[in-house]
C-alpha positions in Angstrom: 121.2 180.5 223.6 123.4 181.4 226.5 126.0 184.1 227.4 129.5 183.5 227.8 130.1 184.7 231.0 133.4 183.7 231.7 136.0 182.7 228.9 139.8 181.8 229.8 142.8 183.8 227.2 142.8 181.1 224.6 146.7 181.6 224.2 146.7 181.7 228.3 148.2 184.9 228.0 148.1 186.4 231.8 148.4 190.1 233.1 149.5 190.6 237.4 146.3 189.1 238.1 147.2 185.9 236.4 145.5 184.4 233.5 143.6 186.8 231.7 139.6 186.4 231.9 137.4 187.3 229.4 133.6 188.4 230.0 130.9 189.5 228.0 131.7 190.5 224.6 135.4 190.1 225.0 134.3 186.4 225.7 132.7 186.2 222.2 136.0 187.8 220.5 138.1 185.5 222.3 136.0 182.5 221.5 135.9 183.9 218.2 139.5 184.2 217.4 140.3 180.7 218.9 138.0 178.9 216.6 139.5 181.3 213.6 142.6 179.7 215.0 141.6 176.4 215.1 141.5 174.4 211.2 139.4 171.6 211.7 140.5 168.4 212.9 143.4 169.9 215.2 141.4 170.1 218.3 141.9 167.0 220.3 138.8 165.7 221.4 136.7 167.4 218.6 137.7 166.8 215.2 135.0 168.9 213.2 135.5 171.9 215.5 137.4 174.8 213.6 137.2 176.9 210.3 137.7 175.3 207.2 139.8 177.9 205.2 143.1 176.4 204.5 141.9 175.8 200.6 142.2 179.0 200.2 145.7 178.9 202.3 148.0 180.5 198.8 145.0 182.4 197.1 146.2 185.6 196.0 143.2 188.2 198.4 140.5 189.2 195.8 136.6 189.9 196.2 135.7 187.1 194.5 137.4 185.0 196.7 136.3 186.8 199.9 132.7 186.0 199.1 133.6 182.1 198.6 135.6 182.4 202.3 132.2 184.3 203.4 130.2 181.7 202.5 132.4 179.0 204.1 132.6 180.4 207.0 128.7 181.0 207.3 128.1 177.4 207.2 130.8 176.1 209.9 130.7 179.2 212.7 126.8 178.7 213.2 127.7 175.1 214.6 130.3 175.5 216.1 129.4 178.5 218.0 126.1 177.6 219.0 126.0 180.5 221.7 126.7 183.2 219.2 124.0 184.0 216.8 126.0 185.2 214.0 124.0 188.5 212.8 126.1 189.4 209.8 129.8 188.8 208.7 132.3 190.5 205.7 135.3 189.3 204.7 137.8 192.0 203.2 140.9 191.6 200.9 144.2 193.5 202.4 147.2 192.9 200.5 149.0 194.9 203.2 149.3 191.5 205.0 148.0 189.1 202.3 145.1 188.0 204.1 141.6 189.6 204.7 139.8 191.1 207.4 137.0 189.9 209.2 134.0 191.3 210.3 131.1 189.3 212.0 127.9 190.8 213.9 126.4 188.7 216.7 123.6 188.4 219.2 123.9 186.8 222.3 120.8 187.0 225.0 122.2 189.8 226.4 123.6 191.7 223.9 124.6 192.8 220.8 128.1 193.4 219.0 130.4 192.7 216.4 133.9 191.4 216.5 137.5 192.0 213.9 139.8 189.5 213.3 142.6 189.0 211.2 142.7 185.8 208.3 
């Protein structure tokens, strides 16, 4: 397993510097929310790279379904994302937003942390 050291603003969003740079543990949370905005089979060049949630695209947010979305996304991070070692994930309902929080717990060789996205 290696560390991301460098990581380039998936959305190429730039600061004065330029392109922003990730490193460390903001690399995993922007690798992370690039392949949470990635459905598979829309990355050129990779077509089984990306989540596969979009089953569950006009599912009214319950528990019952956040389990299922746990459980699907358990078996498509770990090979996508060889480099993080997924520790622990949660999904959440919010009907604030109609969608669900994400939680996910990781271990790289160098550290440990956890990352929040937005389904």
């Amino acid at each position: 397993m290696t560390t991301l050291v460098h990581e380039v603003d998936f959305l190429f969003d730039s600061n004065s510097a330029g392109i922003r740079i990730y490193t460390n543990q903001e690399a995993i949370q922007n690798r992370l929310e690039n392949w949470i905005s990635t459905p598979r089979g829309t990355f050129w060049g990779r077509p089984n790279y990306g989540h596969t949630l979009r089953k569950f695209l006009h599912e009214p947010p319950t528990e019952t379904l956040a389990m299922s979305i746990e459980s699907e996304l358990a078996d498509t991070l770990i090979d996508d994302l060889p480099e993080v070692e997924i520790q622990w994930l949660r999904v959440k309902p919010n009907e604030e937003f109609d969608g669900y929080y994400l939680k996910i717990g990781y271990k790289t060789d160098d550290f440990t942390g956890s990352a929040e996205l937005k389904l």
